[in-house]
PAFIGU-883142 format. One record per residue (C-alpha): residue number from 1; residue in one letter; x, y, z. Coordinates in pm, 1 decimal, always signed. Layout:
<pts>
@resi NUM | resn A | x X | y Y | z Z;
...
</pts>
This chain:
<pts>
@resi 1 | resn X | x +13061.6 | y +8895.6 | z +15649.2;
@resi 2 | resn X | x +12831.3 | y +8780.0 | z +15941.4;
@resi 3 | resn X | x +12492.5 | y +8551.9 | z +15843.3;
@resi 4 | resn X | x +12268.8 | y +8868.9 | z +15885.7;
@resi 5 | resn X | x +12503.3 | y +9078.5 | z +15623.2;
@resi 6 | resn X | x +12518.2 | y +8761.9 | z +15410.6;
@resi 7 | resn X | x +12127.9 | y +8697.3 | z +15417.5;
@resi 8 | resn X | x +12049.1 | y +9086.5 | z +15318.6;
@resi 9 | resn X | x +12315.6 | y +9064.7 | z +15020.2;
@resi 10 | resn X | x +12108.2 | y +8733.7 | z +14941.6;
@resi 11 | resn X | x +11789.1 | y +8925.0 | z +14969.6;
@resi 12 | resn X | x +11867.2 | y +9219.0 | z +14767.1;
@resi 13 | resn X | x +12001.4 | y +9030.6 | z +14446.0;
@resi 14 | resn X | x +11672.3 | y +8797.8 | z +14430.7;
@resi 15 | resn X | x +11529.1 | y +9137.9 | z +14425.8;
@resi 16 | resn X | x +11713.7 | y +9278.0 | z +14147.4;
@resi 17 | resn X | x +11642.8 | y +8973.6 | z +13983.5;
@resi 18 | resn X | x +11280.1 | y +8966.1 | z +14066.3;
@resi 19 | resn X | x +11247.5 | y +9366.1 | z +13961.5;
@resi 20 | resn X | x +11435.4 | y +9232.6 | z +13626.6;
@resi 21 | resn X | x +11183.5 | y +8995.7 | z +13544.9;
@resi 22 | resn X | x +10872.0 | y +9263.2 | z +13628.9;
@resi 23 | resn X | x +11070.2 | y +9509.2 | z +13388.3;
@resi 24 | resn X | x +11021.8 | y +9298.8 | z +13066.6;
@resi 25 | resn X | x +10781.2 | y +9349.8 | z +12843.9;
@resi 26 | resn X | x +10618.0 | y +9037.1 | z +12703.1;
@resi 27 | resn X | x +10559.7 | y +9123.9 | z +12306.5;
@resi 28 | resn X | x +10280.1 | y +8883.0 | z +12196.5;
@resi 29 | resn X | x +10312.2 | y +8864.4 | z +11807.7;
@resi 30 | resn X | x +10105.4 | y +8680.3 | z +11601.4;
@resi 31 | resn X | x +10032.3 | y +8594.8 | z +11228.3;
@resi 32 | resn X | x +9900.6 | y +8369.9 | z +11006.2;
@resi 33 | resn X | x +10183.2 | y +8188.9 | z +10838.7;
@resi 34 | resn X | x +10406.6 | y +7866.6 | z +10920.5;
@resi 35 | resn X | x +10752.6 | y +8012.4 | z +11122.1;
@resi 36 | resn X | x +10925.9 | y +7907.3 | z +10793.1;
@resi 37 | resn X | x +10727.9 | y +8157.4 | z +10643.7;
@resi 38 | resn X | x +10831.5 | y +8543.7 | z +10466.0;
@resi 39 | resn X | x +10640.2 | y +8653.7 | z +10805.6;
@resi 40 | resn X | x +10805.6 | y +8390.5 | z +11048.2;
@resi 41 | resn X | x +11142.1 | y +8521.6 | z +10942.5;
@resi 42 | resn X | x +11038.4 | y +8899.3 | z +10936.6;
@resi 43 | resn X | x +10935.7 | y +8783.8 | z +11328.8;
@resi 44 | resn X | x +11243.1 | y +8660.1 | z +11414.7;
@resi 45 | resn X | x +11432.9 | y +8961.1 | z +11285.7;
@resi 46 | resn X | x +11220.3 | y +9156.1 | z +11471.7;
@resi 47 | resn X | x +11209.9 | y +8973.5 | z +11821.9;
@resi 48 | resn X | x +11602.6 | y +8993.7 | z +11754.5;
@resi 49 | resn X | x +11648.3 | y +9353.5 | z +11678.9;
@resi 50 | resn X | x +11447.1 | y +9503.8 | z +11957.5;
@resi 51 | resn X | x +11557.8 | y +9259.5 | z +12231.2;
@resi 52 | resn X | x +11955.7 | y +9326.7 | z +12123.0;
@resi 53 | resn X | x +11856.7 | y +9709.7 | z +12134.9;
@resi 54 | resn X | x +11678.1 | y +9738.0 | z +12462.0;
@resi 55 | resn X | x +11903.6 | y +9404.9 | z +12616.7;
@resi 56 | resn X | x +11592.5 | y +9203.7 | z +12677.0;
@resi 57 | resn X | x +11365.1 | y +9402.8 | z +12837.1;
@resi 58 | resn X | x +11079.6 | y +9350.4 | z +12593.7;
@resi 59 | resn X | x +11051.2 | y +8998.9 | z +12490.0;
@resi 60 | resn X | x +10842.1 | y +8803.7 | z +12194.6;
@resi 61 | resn X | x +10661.7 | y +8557.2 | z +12211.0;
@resi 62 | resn X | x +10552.2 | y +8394.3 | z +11888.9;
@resi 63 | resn X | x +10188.9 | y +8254.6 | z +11759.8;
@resi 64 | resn X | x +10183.7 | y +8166.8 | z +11397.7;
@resi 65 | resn X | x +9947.3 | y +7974.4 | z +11174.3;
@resi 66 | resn X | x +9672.8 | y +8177.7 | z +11333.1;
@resi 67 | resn X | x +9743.2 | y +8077.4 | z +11662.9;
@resi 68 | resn X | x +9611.8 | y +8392.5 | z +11782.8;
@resi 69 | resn X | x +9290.5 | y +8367.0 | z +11553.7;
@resi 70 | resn X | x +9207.6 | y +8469.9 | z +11188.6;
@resi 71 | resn X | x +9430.5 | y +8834.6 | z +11050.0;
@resi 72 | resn X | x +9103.3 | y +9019.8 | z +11115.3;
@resi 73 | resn X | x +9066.9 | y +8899.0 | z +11430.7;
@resi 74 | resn X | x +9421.7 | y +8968.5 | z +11536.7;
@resi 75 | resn X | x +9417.9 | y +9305.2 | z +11432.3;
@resi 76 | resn X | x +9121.8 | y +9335.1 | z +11607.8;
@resi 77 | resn X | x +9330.6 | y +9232.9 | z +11908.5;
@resi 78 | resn X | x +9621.3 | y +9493.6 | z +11844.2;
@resi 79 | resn X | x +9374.9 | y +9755.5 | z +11869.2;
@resi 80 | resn X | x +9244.2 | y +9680.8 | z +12195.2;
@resi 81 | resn X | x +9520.9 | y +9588.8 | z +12334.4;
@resi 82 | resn X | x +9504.5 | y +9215.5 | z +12421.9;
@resi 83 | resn X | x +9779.4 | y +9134.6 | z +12123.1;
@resi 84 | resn X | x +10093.1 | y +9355.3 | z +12091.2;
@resi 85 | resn X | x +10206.5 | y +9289.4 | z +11767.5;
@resi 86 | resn X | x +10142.0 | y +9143.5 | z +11435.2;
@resi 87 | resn X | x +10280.7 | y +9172.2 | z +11085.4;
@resi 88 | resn X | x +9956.7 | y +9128.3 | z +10853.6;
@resi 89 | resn X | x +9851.3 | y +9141.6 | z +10470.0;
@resi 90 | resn X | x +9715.3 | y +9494.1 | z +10374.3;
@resi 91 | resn X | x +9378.4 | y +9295.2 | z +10245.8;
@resi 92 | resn X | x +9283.7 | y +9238.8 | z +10570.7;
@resi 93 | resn X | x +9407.7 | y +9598.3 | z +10666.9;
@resi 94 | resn X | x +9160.8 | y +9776.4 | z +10404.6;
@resi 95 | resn X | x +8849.1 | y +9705.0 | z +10648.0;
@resi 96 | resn X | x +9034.6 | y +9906.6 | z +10902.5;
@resi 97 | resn X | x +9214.2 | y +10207.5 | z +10711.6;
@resi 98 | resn X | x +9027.5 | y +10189.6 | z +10349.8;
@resi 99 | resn X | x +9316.7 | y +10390.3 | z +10163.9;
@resi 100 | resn X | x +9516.9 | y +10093.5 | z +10224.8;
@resi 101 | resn X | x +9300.7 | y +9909.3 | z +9946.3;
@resi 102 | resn X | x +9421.3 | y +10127.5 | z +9658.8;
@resi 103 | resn X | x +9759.0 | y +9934.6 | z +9656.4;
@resi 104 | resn X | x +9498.6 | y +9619.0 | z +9600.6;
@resi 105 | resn X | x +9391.9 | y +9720.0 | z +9237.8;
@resi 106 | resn X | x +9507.1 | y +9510.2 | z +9013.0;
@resi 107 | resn X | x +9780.3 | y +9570.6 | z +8781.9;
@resi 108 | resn X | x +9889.0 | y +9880.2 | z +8967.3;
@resi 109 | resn X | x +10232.2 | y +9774.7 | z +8969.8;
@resi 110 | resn X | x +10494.9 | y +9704.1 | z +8695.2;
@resi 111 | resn X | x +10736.1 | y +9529.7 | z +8929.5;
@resi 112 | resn X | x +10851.4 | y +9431.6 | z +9298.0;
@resi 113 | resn X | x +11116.2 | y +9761.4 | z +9243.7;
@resi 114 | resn X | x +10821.6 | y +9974.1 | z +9134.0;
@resi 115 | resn X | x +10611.8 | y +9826.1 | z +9433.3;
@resi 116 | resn X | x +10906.5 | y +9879.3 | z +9690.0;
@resi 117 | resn X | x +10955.1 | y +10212.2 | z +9590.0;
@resi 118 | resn X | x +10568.0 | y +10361.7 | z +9595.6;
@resi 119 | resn X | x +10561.6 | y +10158.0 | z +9945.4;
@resi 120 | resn X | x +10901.3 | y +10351.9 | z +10091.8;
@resi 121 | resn X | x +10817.1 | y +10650.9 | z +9963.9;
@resi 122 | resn X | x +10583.2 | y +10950.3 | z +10052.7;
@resi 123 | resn X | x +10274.0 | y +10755.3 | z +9921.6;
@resi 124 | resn X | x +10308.9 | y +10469.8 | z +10139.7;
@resi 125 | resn X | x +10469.2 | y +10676.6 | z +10399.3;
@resi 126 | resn X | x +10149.1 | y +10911.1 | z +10429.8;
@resi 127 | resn X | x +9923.1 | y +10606.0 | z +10456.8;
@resi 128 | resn X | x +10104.3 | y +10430.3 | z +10747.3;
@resi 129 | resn X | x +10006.5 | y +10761.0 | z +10938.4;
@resi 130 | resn X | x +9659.2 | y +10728.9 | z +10882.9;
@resi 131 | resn X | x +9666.4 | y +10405.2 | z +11118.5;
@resi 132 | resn X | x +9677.0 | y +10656.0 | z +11395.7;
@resi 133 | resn X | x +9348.3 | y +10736.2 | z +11352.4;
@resi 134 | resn X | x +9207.4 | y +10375.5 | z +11443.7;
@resi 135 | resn X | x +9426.8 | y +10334.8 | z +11703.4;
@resi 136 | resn X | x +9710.8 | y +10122.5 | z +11557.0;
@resi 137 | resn X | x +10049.7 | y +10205.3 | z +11536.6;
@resi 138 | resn X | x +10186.8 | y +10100.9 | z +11183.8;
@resi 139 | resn X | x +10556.5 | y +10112.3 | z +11157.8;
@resi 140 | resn X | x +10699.1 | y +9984.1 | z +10806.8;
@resi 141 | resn X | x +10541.1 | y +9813.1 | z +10497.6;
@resi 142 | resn X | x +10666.4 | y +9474.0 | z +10473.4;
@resi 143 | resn X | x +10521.9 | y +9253.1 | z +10125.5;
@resi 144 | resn X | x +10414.9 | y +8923.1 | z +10031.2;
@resi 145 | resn X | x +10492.5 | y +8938.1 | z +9650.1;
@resi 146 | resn X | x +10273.2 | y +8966.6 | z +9339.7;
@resi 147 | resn X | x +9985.2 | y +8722.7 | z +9344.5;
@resi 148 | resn X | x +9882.8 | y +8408.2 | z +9131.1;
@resi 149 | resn X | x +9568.8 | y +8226.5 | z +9109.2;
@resi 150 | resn X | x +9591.6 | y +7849.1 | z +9199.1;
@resi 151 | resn X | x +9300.6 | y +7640.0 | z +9126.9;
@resi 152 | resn X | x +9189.3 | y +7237.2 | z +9068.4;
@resi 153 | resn X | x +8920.2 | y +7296.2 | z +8816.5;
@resi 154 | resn X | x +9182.0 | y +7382.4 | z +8484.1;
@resi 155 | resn X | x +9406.9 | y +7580.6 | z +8310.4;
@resi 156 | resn X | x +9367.6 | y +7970.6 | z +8292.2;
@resi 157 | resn X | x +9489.0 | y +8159.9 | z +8007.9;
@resi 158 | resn X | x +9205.0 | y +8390.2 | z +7923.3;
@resi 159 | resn X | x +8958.5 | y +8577.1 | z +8093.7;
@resi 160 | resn X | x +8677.4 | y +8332.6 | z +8051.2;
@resi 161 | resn X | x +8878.6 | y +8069.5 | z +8226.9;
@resi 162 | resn X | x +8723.7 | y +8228.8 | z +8565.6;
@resi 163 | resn X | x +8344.0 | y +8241.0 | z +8467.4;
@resi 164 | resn X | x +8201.3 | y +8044.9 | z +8772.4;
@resi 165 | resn X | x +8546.9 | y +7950.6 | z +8977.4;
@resi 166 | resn X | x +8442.5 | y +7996.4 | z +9345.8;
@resi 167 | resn X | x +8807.7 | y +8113.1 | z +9458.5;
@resi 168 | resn X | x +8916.2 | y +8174.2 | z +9808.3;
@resi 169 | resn X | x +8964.3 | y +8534.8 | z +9873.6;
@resi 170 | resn X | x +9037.1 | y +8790.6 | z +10141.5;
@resi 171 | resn X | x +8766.5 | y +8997.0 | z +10325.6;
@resi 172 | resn X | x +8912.9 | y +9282.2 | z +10056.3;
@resi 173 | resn X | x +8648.9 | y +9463.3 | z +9838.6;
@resi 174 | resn X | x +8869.3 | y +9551.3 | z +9582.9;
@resi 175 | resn X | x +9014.3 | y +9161.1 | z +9484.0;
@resi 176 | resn X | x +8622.4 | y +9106.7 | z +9534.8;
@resi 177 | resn X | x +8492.9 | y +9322.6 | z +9301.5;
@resi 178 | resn X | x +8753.4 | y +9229.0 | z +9021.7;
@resi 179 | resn X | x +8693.0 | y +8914.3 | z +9089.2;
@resi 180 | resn X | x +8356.0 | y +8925.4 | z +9038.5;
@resi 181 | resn X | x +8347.5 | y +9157.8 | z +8767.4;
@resi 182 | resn X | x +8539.8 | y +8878.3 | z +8596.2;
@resi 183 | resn X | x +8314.1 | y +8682.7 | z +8635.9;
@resi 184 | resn X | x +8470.1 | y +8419.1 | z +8900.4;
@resi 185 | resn X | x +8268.8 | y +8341.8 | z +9197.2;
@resi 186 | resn X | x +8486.5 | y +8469.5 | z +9485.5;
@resi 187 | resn X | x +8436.2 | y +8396.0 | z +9882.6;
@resi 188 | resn X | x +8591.2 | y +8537.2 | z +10129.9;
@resi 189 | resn X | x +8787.9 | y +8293.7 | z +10381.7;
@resi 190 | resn X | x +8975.0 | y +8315.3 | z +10699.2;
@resi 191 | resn X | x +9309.2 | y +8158.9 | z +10609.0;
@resi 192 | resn X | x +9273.0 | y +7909.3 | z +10896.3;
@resi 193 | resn X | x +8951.9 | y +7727.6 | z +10715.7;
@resi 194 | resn X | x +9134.8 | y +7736.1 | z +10328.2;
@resi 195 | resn X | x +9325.4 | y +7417.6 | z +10287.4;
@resi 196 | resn X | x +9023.0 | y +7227.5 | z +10451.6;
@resi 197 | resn X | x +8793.1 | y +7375.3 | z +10229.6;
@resi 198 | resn X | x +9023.5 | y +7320.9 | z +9922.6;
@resi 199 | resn X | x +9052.4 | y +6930.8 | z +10023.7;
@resi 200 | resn X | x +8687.7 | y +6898.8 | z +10053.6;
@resi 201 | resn X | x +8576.0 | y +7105.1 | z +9694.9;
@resi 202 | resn X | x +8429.3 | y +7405.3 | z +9902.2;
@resi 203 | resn X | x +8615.9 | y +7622.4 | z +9642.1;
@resi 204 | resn X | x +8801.9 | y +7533.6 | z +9348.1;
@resi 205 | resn X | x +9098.2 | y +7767.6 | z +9425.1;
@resi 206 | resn X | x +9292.4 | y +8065.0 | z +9578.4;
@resi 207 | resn X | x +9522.9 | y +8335.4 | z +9529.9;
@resi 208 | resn X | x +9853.0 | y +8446.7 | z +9670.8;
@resi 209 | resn X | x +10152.1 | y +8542.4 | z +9641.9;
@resi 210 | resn X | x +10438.1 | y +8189.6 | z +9597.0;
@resi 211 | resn X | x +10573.2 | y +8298.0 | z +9914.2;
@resi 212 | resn X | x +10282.9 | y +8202.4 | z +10049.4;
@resi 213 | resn X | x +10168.3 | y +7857.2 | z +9792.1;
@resi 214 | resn X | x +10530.2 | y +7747.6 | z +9899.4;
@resi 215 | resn X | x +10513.3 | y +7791.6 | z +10274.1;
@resi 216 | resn X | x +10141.1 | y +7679.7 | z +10310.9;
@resi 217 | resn X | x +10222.1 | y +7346.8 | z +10089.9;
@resi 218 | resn X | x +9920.2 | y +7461.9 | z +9866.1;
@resi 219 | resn X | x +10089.3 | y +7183.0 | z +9614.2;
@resi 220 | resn X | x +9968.9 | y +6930.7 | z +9815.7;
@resi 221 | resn X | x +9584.6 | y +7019.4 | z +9752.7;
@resi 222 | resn X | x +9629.8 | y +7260.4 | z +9442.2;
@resi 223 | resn X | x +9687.6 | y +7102.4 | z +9105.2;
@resi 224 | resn X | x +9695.6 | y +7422.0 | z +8892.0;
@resi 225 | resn X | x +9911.9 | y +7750.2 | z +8940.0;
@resi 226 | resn X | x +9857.4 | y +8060.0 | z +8647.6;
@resi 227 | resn X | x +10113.1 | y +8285.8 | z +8744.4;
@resi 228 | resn X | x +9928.6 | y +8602.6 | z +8645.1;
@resi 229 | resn X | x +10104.8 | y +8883.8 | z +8888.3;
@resi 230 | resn X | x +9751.4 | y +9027.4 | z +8928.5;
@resi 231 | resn X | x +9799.3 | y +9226.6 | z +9217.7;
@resi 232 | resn X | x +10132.3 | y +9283.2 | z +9433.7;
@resi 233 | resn X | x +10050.9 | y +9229.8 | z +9763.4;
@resi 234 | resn X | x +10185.3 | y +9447.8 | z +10099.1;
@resi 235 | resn X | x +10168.7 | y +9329.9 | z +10476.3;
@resi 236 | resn X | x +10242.2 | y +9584.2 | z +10752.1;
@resi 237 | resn X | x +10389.8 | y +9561.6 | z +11088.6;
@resi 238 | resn X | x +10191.8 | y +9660.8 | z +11367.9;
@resi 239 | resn X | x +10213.6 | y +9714.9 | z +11712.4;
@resi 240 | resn X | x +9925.6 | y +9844.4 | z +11918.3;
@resi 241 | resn X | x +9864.4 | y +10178.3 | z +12071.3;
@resi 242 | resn X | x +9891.4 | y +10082.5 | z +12446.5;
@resi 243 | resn X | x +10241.7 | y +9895.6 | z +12407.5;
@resi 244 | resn X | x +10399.8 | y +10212.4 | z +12196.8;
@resi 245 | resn X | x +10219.1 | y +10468.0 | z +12453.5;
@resi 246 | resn X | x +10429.2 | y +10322.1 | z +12743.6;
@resi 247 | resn X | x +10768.7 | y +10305.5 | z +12573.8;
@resi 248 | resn X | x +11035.5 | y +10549.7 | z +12616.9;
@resi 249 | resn X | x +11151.8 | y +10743.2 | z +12280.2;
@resi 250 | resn X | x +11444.8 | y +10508.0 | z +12295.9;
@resi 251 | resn X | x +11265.5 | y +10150.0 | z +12297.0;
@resi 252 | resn X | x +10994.1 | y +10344.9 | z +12017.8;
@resi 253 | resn X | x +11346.0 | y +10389.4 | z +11784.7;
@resi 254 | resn X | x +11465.8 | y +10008.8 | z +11862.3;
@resi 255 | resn X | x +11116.0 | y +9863.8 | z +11713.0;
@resi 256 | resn X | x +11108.5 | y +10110.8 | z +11426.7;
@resi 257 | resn X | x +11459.2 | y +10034.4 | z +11341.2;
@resi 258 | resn X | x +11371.5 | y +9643.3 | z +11466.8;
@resi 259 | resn X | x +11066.8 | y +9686.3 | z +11204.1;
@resi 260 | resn X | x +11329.2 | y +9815.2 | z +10927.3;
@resi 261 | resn X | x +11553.2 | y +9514.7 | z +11006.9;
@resi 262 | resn X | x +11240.8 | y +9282.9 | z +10945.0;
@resi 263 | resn X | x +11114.8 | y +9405.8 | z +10607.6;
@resi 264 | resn X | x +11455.5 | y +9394.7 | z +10457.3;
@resi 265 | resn X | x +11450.5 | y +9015.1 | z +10576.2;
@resi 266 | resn X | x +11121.3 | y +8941.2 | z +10450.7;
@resi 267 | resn X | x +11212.0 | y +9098.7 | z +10100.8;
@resi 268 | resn X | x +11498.6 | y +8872.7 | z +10072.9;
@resi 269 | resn X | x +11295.5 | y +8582.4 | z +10118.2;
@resi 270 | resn X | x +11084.1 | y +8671.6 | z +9860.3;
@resi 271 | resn X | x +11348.3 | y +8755.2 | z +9629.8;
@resi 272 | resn X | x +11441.6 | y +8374.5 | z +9680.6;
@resi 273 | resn X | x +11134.5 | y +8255.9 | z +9654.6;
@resi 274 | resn X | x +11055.7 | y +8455.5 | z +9314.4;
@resi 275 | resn X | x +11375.3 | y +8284.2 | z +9165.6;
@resi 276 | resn X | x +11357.8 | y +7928.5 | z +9296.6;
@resi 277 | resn X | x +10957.7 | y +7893.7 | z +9388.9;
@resi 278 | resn X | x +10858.8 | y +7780.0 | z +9066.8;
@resi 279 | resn X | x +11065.2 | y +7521.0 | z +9008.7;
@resi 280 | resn X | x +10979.9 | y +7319.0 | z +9375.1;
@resi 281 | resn X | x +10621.0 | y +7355.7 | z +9303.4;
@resi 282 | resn X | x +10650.0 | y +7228.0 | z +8932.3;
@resi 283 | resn X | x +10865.7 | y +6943.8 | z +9136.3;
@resi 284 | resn X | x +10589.6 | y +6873.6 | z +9415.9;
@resi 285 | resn X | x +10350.8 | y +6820.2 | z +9096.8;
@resi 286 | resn X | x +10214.4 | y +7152.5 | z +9028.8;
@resi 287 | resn X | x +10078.0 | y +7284.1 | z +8683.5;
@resi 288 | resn X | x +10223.4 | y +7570.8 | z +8568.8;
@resi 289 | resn X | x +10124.7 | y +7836.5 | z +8342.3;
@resi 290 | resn X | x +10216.9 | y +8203.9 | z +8280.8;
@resi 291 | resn X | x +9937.4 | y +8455.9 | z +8148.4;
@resi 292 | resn X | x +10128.2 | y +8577.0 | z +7851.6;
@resi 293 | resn X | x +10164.0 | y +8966.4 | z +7792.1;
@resi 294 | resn X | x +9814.5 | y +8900.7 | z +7528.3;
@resi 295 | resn X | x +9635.6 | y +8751.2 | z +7810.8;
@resi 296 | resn X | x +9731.6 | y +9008.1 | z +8068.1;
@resi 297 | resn X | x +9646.9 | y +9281.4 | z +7803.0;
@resi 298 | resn X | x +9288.1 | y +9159.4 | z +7781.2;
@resi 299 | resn X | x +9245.4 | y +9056.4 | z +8237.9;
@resi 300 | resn X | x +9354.5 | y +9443.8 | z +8175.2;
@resi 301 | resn X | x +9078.3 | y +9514.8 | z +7997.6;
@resi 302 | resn X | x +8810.3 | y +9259.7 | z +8129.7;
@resi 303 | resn X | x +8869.4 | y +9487.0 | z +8481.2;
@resi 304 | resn X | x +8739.5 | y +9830.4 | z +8287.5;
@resi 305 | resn X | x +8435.5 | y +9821.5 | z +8488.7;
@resi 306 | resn X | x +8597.8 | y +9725.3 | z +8790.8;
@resi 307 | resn X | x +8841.0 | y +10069.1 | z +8788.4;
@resi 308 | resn X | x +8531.9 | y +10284.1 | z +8755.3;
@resi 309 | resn X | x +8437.3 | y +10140.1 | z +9070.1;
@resi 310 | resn X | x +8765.4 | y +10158.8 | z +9225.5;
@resi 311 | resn X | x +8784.5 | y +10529.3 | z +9104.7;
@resi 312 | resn X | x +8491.7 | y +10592.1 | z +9337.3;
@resi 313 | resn X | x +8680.0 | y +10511.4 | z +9638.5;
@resi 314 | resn X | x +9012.9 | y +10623.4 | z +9525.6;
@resi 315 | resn X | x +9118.0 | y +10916.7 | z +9373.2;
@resi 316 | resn X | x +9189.1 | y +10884.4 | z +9077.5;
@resi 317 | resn X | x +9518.0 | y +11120.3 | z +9045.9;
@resi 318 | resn X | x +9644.6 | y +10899.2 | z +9326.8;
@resi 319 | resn X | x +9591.5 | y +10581.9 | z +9114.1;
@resi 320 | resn X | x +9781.9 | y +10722.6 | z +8783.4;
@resi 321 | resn X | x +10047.3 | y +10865.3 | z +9013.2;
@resi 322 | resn X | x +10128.7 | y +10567.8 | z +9132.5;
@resi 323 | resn X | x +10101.3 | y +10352.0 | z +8833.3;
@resi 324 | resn X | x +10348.3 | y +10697.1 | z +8653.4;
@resi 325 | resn X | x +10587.9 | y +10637.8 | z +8936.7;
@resi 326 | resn X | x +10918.9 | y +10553.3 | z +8866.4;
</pts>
């Protein structure tokens, strides 16, 4: 091979390599937990999925612990376009597609199997569609776990226990209004500002789900834990409108089945951390206290009001359907 047949090889495999590189996709994904988190691992399932399936021509690239800005605000992002992905708590979700709020109310669900099962099904099914409307593409519900209410101020076994407790909640009407109709005095917080504002005696406490207490350290500025299950709370992967628009039907089937992959790997985690949680918090100097089936029979009935309001916005077949399901 002569220098000028050897210099156009040269020159046409930097330009495969250069067309390579212009041919992947850069996935920005962000979200609000620690990489150690139920959504760091649902991440990394994903990223690993979808770049196996289409052999690396979309690649992620990872921002947790709100690198990308507050769940709202990343959302926010997805729909315009400037973020393409994001796996976020349905509390957040409920100021962009309200029916998502119904799986909010509290003590809608007996169980995680229950929960998984309205979620998978046509009711949860039929609700991912309606993200199409705002211009989101929602692919799979992925959860977080039933939440507890964590708290420096004292114990909690009855429903007067909250009268005054200024607890850290999302920007979700639903948790707001039973919070207030219980009489706590709840305040809606970007995650990013919480464990500041715990440390300093902004608020007295939050709620979450352990998955998150454990992976945000919350024992480190949280002295008291009630595990009271109050409401089972969903996340849901995302992935905006001008990323999905411009993939072919095959790369659209790896990040579905990528997105499948993902919530089956966050549910495991929280299957571990419903079984072993407790015990590392009550070993990092947590608190802990169960509401006992009493106690949750009279939260139950403290929240009356609330449901009338909640009946308002939801219908209320859909509510006893869902609480009926098997």
């Amino acid at each position: 091979m002569n220098i000028l047949m050897r210099s156009a090889a040269v020159a046409a495999i930097t330009i495969g390599f250069a067309g390579g590189a212009l041919a992947q996709t850069e996935v920005k994904i962000g979200y609000a937990l620690a990489p150690a988190s139920h959504y760091g691992v649902a991440a990394e399932k994903w990223q690993e999925a979808v770049e196996a399936a289409t052999e690396g021509r979309y690649m992620f690239r990872h921002f947790p612990s709100s690198g990308l800005g507050g769940e709202r605000e990343v959302v926010e992002g997805v729909q315009i376009g400037t973020i393409e992905a994001t796996i976020v708590s349905s509390g957040t979700l409920s100021n962009f597609v309200p029916d998502t709020g119904v799986f909010d109310i509290p003590f809608l669900f007996r169980d995680l199997a229950h929960a998984r099962g309205v979620l998978d099904g046509p009711i949860g099914q039929e609700i991912l569609e309606k993200f199409d409307d705002v211009g989101l593409v929602a692919l799979a519900w992925g959860e977080q776990g039933f939440r507890h209410i964590t708290n420096n101020r004292g114990v909690i076994d009855e429903p007067g226990d909250m009268a005054g407790l200024k607890l850290r909640t999302m920007e979700n009407p639903v948790h707001i209004t039973a919070f207030q109709t219980l009489g706590a005095a709840p305040t809606p917080m970007a995650w990013p500002e919480v464990i500041g504002a715990l440390q300093q005696g902004v608020i007295d406490g939050q709620e979450n789900p352990l998955s998150v207490i454990t992976s945000a350290n919350l024992a480190e500025v949280q002295k008291y834990l009630t595990l009271s299950g109050h409401v089972y709370s969903p996340a849901v992967l995302l992935v905006s409108r001008q990323l999905w628009d411009g993939m072919s039907d095959a790369d659209k089937d790896a990040f579905r089945e990528g997105a499948a992959e993902a919530v089956t790997a966050m549910r495991g985690f929280i299957d571990e951390v419903e079984s072993s949680g407790i015990e590392r918090l009550r070993a990092q100097g947590m608190e802990i206290g169960e509401l006992s089936a009493e106690a949750r029979t009279a939260f139950q009935e403290a929240l009356a009001a609330a449901y009338e309001q909640y009946y308002a916005s939801y219908d209320r077949a859909l509510i006893e359907q869902i609480i009926a399901a098997e």
